[in-house]
C-alpha positions as CSV (number, residue, x, y, z in Angstrom):
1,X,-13.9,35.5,-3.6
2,X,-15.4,33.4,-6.5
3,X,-14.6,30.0,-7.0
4,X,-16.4,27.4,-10.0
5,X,-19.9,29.8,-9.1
6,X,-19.9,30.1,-6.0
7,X,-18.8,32.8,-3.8
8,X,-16.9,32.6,-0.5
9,X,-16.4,35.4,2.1
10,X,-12.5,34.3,3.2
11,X,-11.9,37.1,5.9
12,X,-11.3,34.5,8.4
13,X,-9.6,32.7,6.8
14,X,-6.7,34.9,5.8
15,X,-4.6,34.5,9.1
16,X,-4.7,30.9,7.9
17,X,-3.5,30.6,4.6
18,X,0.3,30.3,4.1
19,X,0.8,32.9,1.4
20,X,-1.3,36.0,3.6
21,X,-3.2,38.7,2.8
22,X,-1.9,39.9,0.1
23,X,-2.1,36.3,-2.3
24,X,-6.0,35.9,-1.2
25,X,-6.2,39.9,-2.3
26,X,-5.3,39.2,-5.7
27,X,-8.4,37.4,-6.1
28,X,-10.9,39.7,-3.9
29,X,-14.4,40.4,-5.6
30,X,-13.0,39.0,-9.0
31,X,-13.4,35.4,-10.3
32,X,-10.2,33.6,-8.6
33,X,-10.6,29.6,-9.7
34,X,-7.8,30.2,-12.5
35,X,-5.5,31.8,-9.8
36,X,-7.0,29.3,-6.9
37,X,-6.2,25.7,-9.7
38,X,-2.5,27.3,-10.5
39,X,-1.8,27.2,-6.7
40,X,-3.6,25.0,-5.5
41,X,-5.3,22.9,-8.2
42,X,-6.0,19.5,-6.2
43,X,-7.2,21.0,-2.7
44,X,-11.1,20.6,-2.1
45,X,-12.1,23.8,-1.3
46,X,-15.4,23.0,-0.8
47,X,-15.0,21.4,1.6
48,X,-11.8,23.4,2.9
49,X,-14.3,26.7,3.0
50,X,-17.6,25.7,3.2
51,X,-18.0,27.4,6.6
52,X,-16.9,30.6,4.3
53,X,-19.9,29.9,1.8
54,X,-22.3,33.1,1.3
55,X,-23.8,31.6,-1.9
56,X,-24.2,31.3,-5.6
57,X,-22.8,33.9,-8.2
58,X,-25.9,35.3,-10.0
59,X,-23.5,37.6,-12.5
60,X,-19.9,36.9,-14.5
61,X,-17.6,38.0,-12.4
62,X,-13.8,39.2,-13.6
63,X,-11.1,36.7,-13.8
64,X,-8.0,37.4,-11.6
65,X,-5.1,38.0,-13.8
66,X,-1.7,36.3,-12.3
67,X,1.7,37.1,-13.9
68,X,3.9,35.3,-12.4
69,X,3.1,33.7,-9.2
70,X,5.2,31.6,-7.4
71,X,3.2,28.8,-5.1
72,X,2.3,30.2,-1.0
73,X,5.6,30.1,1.2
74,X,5.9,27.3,3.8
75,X,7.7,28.7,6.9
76,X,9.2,26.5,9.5
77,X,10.1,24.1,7.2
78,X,13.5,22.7,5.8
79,X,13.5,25.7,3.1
80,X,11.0,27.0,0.8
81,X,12.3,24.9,-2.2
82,X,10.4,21.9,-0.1
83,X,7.3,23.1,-1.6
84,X,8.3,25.1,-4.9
85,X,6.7,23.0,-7.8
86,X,10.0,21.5,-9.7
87,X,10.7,22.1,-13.1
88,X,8.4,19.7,-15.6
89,X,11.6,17.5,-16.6
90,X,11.5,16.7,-12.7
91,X,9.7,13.7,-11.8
92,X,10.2,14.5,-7.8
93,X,7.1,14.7,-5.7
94,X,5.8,17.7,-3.6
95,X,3.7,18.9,-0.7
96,X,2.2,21.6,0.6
97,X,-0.4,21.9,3.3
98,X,-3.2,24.5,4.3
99,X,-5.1,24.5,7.8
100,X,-8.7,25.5,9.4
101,X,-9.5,26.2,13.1
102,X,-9.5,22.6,14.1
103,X,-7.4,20.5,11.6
104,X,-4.0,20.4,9.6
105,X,-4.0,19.3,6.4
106,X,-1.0,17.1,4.4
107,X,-0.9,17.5,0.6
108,X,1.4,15.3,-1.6
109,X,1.3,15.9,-5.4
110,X,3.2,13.0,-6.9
111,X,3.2,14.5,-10.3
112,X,1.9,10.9,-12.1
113,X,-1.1,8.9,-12.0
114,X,-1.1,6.4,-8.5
115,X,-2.1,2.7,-9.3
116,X,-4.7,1.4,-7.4
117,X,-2.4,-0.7,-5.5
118,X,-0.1,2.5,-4.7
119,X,1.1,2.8,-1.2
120,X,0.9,5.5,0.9
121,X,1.9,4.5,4.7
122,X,1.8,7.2,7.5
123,X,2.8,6.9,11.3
124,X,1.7,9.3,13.2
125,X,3.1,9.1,17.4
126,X,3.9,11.7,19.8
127,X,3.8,14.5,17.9
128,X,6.2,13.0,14.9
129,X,4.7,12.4,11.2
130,X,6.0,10.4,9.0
131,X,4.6,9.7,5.2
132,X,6.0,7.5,3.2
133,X,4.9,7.0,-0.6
134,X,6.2,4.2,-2.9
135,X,5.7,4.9,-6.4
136,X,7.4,2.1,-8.7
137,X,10.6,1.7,-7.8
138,X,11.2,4.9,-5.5
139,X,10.2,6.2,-2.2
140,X,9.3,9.7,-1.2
141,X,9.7,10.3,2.6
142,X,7.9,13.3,5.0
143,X,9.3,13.3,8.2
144,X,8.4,16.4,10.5
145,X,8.0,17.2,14.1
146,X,4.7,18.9,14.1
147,X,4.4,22.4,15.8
148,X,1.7,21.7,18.3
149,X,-0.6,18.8,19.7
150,X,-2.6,16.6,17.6
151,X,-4.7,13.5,18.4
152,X,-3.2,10.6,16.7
153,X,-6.2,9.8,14.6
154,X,-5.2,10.0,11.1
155,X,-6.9,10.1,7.2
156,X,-5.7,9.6,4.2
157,X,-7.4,10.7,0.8
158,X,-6.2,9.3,-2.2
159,X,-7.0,10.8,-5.7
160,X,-5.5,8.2,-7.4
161,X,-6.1,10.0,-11.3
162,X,-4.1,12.8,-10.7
163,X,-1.6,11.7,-8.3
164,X,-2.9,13.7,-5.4
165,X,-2.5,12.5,-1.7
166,X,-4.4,14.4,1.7
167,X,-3.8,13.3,5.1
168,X,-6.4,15.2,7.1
169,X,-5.5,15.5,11.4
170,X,-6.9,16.7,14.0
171,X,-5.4,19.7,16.3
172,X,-5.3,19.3,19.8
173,X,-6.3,22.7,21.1
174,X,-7.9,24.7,18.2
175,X,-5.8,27.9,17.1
176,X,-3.6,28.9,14.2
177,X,0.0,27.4,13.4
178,X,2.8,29.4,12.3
179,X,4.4,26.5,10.6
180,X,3.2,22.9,10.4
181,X,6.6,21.4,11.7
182,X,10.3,20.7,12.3
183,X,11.9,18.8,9.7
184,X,14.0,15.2,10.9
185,X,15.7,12.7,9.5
186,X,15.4,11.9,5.2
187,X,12.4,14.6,5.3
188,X,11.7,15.1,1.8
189,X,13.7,12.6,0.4
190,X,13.2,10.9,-3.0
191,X,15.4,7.8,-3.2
192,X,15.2,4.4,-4.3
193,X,13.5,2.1,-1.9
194,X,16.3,-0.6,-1.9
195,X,18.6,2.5,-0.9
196,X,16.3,3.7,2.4
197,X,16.4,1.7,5.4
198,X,13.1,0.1,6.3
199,X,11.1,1.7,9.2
200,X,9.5,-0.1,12.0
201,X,6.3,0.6,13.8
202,X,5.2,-1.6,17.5
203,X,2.4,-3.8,16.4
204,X,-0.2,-5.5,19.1
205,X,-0.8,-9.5,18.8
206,X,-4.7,-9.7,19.1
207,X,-5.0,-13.3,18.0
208,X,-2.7,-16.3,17.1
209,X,-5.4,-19.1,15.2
210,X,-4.0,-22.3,14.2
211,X,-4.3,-23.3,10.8
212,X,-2.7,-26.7,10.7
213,X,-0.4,-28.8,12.7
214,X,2.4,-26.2,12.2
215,X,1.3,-23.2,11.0
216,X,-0.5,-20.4,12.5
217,X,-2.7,-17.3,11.9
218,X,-1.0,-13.9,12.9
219,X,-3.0,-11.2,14.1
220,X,-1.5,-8.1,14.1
221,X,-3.1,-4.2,15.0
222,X,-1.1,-1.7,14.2
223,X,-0.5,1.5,16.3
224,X,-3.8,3.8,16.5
225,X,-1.6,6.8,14.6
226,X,-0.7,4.4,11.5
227,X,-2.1,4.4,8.1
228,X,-1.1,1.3,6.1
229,X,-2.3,-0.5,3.5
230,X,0.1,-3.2,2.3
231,X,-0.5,-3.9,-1.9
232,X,-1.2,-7.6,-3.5
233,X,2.2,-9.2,-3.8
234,X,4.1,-7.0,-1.2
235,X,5.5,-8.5,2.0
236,X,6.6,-6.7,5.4
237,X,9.3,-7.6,7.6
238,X,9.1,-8.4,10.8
239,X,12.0,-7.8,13.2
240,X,12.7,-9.3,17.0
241,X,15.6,-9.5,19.2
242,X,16.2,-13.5,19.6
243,X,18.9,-14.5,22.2
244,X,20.5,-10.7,21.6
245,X,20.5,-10.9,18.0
246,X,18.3,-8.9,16.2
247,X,16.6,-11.4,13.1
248,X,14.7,-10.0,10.2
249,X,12.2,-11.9,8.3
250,X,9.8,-11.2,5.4
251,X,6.3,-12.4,5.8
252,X,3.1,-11.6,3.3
253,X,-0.1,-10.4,4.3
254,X,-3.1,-12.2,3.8
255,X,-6.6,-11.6,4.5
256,X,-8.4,-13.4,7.2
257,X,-10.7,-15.5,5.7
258,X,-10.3,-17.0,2.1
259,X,-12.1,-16.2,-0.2
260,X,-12.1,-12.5,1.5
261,X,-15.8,-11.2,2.0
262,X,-14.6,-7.8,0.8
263,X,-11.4,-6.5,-1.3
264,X,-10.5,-3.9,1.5
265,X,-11.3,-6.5,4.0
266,X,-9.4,-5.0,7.5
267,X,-5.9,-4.6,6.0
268,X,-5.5,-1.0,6.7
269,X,-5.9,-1.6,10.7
270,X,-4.9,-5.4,11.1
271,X,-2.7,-7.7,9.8
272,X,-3.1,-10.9,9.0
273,X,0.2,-13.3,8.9
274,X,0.1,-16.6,8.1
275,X,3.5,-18.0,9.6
276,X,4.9,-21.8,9.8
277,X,6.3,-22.5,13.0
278,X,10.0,-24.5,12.7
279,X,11.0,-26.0,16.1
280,X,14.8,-25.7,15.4
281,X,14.4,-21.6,13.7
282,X,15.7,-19.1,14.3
283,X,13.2,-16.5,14.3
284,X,9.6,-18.7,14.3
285,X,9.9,-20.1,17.8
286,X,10.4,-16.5,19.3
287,X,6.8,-15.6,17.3
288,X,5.0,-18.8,18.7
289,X,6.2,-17.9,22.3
290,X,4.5,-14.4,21.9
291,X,1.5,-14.3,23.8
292,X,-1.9,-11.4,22.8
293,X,-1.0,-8.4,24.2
294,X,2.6,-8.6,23.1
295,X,4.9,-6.1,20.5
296,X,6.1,-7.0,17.6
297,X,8.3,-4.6,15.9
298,X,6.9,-4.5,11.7
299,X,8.1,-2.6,8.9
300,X,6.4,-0.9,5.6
301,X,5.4,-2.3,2.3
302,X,8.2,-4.4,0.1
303,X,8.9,-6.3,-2.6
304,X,8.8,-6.0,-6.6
305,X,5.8,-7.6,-7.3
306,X,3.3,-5.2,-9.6
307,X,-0.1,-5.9,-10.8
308,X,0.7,-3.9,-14.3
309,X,2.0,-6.9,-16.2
310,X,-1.5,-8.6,-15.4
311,X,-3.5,-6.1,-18.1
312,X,-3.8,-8.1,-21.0
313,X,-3.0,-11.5,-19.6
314,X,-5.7,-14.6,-20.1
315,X,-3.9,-17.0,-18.1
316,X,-2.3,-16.8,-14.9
317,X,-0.5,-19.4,-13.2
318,X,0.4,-19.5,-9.6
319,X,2.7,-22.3,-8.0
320,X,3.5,-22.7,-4.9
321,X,5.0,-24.7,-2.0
322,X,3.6,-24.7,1.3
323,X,3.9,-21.1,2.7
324,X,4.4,-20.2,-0.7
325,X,0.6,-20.0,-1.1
326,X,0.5,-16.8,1.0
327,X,1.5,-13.9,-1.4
328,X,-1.0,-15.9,-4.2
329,X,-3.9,-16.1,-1.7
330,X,-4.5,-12.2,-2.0
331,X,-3.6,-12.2,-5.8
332,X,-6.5,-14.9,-6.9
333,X,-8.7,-12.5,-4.7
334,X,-7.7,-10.0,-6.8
335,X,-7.6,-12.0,-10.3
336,X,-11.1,-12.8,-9.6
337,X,-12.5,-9.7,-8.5
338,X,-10.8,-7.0,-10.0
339,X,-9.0,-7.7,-13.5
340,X,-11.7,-9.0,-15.7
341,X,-9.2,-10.0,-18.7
342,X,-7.7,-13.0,-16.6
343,X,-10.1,-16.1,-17.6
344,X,-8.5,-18.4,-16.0
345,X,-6.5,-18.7,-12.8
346,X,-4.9,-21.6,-11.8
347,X,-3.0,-22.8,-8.6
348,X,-0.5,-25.7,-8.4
349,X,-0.1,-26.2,-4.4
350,X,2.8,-28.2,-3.5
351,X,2.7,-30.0,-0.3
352,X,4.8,-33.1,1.4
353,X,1.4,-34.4,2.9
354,X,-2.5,-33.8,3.0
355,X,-2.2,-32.4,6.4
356,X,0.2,-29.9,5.1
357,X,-2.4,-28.4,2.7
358,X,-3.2,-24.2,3.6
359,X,-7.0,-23.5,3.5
360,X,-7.7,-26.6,1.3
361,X,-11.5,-27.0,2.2
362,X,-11.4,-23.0,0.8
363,X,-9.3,-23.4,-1.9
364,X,-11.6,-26.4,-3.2
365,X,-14.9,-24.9,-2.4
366,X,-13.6,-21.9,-4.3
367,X,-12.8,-23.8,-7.1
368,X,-16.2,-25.5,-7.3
369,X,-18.2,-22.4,-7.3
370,X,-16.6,-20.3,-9.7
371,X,-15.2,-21.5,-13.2
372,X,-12.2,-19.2,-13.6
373,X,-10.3,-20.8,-10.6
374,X,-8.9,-24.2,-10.3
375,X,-6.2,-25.2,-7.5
376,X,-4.6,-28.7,-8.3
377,X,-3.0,-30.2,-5.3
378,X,0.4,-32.0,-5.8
379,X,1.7,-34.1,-2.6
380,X,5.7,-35.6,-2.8
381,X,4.7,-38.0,0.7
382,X,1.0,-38.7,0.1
383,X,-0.7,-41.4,1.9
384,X,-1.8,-44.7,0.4
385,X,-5.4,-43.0,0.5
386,X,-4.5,-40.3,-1.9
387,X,-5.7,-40.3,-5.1
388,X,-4.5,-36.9,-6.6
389,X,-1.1,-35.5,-8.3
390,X,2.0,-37.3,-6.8
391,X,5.6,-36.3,-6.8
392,X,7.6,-33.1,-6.6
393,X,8.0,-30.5,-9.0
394,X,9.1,-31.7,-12.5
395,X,9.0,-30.8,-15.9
396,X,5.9,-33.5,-16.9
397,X,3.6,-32.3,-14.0
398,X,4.1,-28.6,-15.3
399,X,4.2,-29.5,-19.0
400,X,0.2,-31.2,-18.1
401,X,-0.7,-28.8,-16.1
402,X,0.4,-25.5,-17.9
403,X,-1.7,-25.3,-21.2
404,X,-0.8,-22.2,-23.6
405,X,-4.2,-22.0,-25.8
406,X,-3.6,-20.3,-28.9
407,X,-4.3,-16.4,-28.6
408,X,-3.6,-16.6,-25.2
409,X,-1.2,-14.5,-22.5
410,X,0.1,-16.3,-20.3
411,X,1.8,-15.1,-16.7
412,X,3.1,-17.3,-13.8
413,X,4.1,-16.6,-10.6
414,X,5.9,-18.5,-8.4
415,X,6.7,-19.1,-4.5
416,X,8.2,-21.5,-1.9
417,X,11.7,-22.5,-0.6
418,X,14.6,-20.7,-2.8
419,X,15.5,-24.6,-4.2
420,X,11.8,-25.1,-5.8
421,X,11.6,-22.0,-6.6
422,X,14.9,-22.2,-8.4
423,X,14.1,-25.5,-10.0
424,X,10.7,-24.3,-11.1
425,X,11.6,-21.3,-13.0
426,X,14.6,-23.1,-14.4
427,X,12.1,-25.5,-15.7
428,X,9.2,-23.1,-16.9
429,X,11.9,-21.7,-19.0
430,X,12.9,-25.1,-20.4
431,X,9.0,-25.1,-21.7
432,X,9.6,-22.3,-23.2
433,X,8.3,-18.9,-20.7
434,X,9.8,-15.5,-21.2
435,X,11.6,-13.6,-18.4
436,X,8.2,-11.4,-18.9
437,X,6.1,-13.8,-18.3
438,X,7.4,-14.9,-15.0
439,X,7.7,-13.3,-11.3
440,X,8.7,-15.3,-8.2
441,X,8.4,-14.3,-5.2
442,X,11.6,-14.2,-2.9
443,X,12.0,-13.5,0.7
């Protein structure tokens, strides 16, 4: 077979590939990358058959001619329509998947361009695989019982231009699969997220750091078979059985140190929750009582928060109150590093008392070394030896505080207790902000 000049001898391969003998035929001694892209336009090859390489083409070779050629068959799986590409006006996802000797292969085509922040989360344990993609408001589920052993060591290739995903896993015992599973519960399911229930994987505590008098540094590992990377702005819950009720609560990643070293930092094998501790909670004591070693039961990716409206924006405002900080600790990361069009980025931290103040020696140091951030810090109990911004959230502190230069875009986001946060958007309206120029974060 030839494929983009070079030519592969696929003999051994054809007890391998899902369509048989007789698809791989079609393009024997004849150029076949038309035929190969129409099938299976987003698979590597090279590196899928580079134990099939014999070498480079020297001469044109013909072009396989297909008619009309339907995609290879999947067997064992719900039905073949699982994998049949959809009609164009169909924006549902698909997969397919191919094998060698030693691996499996996963491929999701999502049919659209994946963000940068796009989420892919996988969980792989005992034998049971489940994908789950969130693209904009929906959620596209793969849930199978594989066909034979695999080692729970997972990876996930993204191609985020052309909406292609790979999860790549090892076989336990080399050999061929008839089929790559058994399909369970929601398995290729396209839904709405708000209309799927969330699912929960058994994280490890490794580490519980105090970061003031009441408020601690979570961190989590998840299981060895789980992929997940959790987007700026998104939050996970975490769920716990407390006095035989089982609590939920939402909680936002952050990165372990601030200013993070790197953007990818750890967040696809650890996370890192910072939590405030109530004594009379319901949920917070039961976390503090946890010691390392421990389970903790936490679900996917959530939330509505997107990084799309932040484009074009000059300005971006963040204001928080007190545990509020943590969904804008990873977004100045990101307003500083990765979208170039934000000149300035400016927090307003609410706290009752100095003590109260999140990572304020980083937050300031941050602020002094780089001239698109400033964090102004805004007590409502200071002490007598306090010399900065007094007094809760009103409409002077904002009107100050909030400039709107001509030519400018301006986006603010805002997080904290549902009463400020109610207060502050009903008064960043009063000064005159769009619905599309504010987002708050709510738990």
């Amino acid at each position: 077979m030839f494929l983009t000049g070079m030519v592969y001898n696929v003999s051994a391969y054809m007890d391998y590939h899902p369509g048989g003998e007789e698809e791989l035929m079609k393009a024997a001694g004849v150029d076949g990358t038309e035929l190969f892209d129409q099938v299976h336009r987003w698979v590597n090859y090279e590196s899928m058959l580079k134990e099939c390489l014999v070498g480079r083409m020297s001469t044109k070779a013909a072009t396989a001619v297909r008619a009309i050629l339907p995609p290879p068959p999947v067997t064992g799986l719900a039905s073949p329509t699982s994998v049949a590409p959809l009609p164009d006006k169909d924006s549902r996802p698909r997969y397919d998947w191919f094998q060698t000797d030693g691996t499996v292969h996963l491929v999701v085509y999502t049919r659209r361009k994946i963000p940068s922040s796009g989420c892919t989360t996988v969980d792989l344990k005992a034998g049971v695989l489940r994908l789950e993609v969130l693209l904009g408001k929906m959620s596209y589920v793969i849930h199978l019982r594989l066909s034979d052993e695999v080692e729970e060591n997972v990876a996930v290739h993204t191609a985020f231009s052309v909406g292609k995903i790979q999860v790549s896993i090892r076989k336990g015992a080399h050999g061929k699969w008839a089929s790559l599973g058994q399909p369970l519960e929601s398995h290729n399911t396209f839904v709405r997220q708000k209309d799927r229930a969330l699912f929960y994987r058994d994280c490890v505590l490794v580490s519980k750091t105090e970061v003031n008098h009441n408020t601690y540094l979570f961190r989590l590992q998840l299981p060895a078979g789980t992929v997940m990377h959790v987007p700026v702005g998104k939050h996970v819950c975490l769920k716990a059985l407390v006095q035989d009720v089982e609590v939920v609560r939402p909680y936002t990643p952050v990165e372990h140190i601030f200013p993070a070293a790197s953007k990818n930092g750890s967040q696809e094998s650890d996370l890192y929750l910072m939590i405030k501790v109530y004594p009379g909670g319901a949920f917070t004591p039961h976390l503090s009582s946890l010691s390392v070693g421990d389970r903790v039961a936490v679900s996917g990716p959530e939330g509505t928060f997107s990084l799309r409206p932040l484009r074009d924006v000059t300005n971006l405002y963040l204001i928080a109150a007190g545990t509020g900080f943590t969904p804008m600790a990873r977004l100045i990361r990101a307003a500083l590093e990765d979208i170039e069009n934000i000149g300035n980025t400016k927090l307003l931290f609410f706290n009752r008392r100095e003590e109260d103040i999140l990572w304020r020696f980083e937050l300031d140091e941050l602020a002094a070394n780089n001239d698109r951030f400033q964090v102004e810090h805004v007590l409502s109990e200071p002490s007598e030896r306090w010399t900065g911004r007094k007094g809760p959230v009103n409409e002077p502190i904002l009107t100050e505080l909030l400039s709107r230069p001509d030519g400018s875009k301006c986006y603010v986001c805002v997080c904290g207790p549902a009463a400020f946060t109610e207060l502050t958007l009903g008064l960043l309206k009063h000064q005159g902000f769009s619905e599309q120029e504010l987002h708050a974060f709510q738990g």
